[in-house]
C-alpha positions, 0 to 999 in steps of 0.5 A, a space after each residue: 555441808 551434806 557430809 556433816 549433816 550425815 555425820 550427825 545422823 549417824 551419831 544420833 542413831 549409835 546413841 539411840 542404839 546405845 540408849 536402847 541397849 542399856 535399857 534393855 540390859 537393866 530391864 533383863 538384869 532387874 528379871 534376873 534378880 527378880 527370878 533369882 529371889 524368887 528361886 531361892 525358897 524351894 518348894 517343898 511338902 511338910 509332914 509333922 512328926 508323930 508319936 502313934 500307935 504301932 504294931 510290935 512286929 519288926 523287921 530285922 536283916 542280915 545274911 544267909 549262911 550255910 548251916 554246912 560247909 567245910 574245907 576237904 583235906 587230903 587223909 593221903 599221900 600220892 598222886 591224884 589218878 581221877 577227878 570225878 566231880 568239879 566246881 559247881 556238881 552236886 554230890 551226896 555223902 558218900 559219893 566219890 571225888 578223887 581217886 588217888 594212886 594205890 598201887 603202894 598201899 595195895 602192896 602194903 596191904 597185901 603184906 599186912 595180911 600175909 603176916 596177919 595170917 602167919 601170925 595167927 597160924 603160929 598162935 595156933 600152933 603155939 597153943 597145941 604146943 603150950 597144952 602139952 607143956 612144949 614152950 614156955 607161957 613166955 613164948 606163947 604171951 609173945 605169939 599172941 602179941 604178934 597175931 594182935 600186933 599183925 592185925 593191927 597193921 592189916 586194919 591200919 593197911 585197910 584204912 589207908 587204902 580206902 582213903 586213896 578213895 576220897 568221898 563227899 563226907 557231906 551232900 552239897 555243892 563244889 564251891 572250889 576245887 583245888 587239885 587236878 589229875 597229876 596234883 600229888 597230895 600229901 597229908 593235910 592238902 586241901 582238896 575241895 570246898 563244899 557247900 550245903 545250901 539245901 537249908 540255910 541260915 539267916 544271920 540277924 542282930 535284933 536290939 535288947 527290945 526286941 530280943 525280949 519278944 523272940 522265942 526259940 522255935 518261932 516261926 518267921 517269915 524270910 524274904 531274900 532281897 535279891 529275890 522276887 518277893 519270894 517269901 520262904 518260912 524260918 524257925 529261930 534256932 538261936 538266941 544269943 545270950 550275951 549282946 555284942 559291943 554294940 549291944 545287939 542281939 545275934 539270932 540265927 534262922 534256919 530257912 529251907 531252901 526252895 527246890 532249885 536253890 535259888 537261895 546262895 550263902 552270902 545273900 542279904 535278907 530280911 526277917 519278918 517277926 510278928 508280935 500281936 501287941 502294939 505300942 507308942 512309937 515316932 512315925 515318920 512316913 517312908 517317902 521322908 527319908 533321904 538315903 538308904 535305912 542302913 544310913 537315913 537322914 531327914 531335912 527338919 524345916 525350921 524358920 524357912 530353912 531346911 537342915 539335914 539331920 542325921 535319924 536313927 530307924 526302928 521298925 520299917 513297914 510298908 509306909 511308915 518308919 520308926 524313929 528311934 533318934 534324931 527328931 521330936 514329935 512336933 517337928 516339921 520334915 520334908 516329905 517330898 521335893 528333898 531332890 533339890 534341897 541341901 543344907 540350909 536353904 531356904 523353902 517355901 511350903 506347897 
């Protein structure tokens, strides 16, 4: 009897137990759905687009390029004796790379001379000769051919000397050099790629609006991204007077390097151009924009639900960015909280 009075308690506990867990489990997945409804609008802060006033001035990027460089080929055959400069050296036009081996021209030259100086001696001689009637206008013609014909030869002997020196046609920089002590050159082998970077030039493209407000001669402000904020002065050296297929404008700024040439050919910058005149523009602030300039989208709230909507940008200033496609004034866009958005959600305003 006492056996099954111990059965019955037990029985009774399990099912309370039991009773106790179900409700717990539909009181945590009625949490759980609440939680869920309530996390399925993200918070986030509007702003409306705007048609203002804006400053004319703009902005255009591109790349810095040497105004400089060239690719150094051999004048002469032999094998190279001396490297005197290496990737990396500075040199000044004029200065000496390479010595090539000269022991050939040297005799060649040698030559050319000895029979640049007969020659002459016979043209000498031949003239006293033809004063008194010896020889014929015929042999005298021939001995002034010969001095011509000799000289020629010491001059081109000369040449080819001098070129077993091989100079820096221009001052600048070794970028790569591609010889060594022992290398035989023949005509045409390449020697030494060299680098001016004492001025650069900035390489930008500017749309049919803007090219209308650049001068030749303009000064521009230039700032290399990779830089520290340095600010260096450019004058516009070139206007394209044909756009490309995308119907851009190509304008070249030349930039004087600082100093120490912290400027480098490759480098990405960017132009400032100042223009005293304002008009209307769609402004957006900067804070709006999701990804980069180069590729910007923004996400457009409509009815309680985020979009993401492909933008094509103006003019950026500090703050603010120009519109040029993609959305209309009136329309409401995510200005912060875009972290946690993607498309097609819903939102709740802050």
């Amino acid at each position: 009897m006492k056996k099954l009075i111990y059965i019955a308690i037990v029985i009774v506990v399990l099912v309370a137990v039991g009773f106790k867990l179900m409700s717990n489990k539909e009181k945590m997945a009625s949490s759980a759905a609440v939680a869920e409804i309530k996390s399925d609008a993200i918070p986030v802060k509007v702003t409306e687009v705007k048609t203002e006033q804006l400053d004319k001035s703009f902005t255009a990027q591109g790349n810095f390029a040497p105004i400089q460089s060239l690719t150094l080929m051999s004048e002469t055959s032999g094998q190279v004796q001396r490297v005197l400069k290496r990737k990396g050296d500075k040199v000044r036009a004029g200065e000496l790379l390479l010595q090539v081996e000269s022991n050939t021209m040297a005799a060649d030259l040698a030559t050319a001379q000895t029979n640049a100086e007969k020659a002459k001696r016979d043209l000498a001689r031949f003239e006293n000769l033809a004063a008194g009637d010896a020889i014929t206008q015929r042999q005298l013609e021939d001995a002034r051919l010969a001095a011509k014909s000799t000289q020629a030869q010491l001059v081109a002997a000369r040449q080819r000397l001098t070129k077993t020196r091989i100079t820096a046609p221009i001052s600048g920089e070794i970028n790569e050099i591609y010889v060594e002590v022992g290398s035989y050159l023949g005509m045409a082998t390449k020697l030494y790629d060299i680098v001016n970077v004492d001025k650069l030039k900035l390489e930008v493209k500017v749309n049919e609006g803007e090219v209308l407000l650049i001068n030749k001669g303009q000064k521009v402000k230039v700032k290399a991204d990779a830089g520290a904020g340095q600010e260096y002065e450019g004058i516009v050296t070139a206007i394209a007077a044909q756009a490309d297929p995308t119907l851009k404008f190509d304008v070249e700024i030349e930039v004087k390097n600082a100093a120490n040439n912290n400027l480098r050919a490759g480098m990405y910058g960017t132009a400032f151009f100042e223009v005293a005149d304002q008009r209307e523009a769609t402004l957006l602030p900067r804070e709006a924009i999701v990804g980069s300039i180069q590729n910007p989208s923004v996400y457009v709230v409509n009815n309680g639900v985020a979009n993401m909507r492909k933008v094509k940008v103006g003019v950026v200033t500090q703050d603010k960015v120009e519109i040029l496609d993609g959305v209309k004034p009136g329309e409401k866009v995510v200005q912060s909280g875009q972290i946690n958005l993607r498309e097609g959600i819903k939102v709740s305003l802050l």
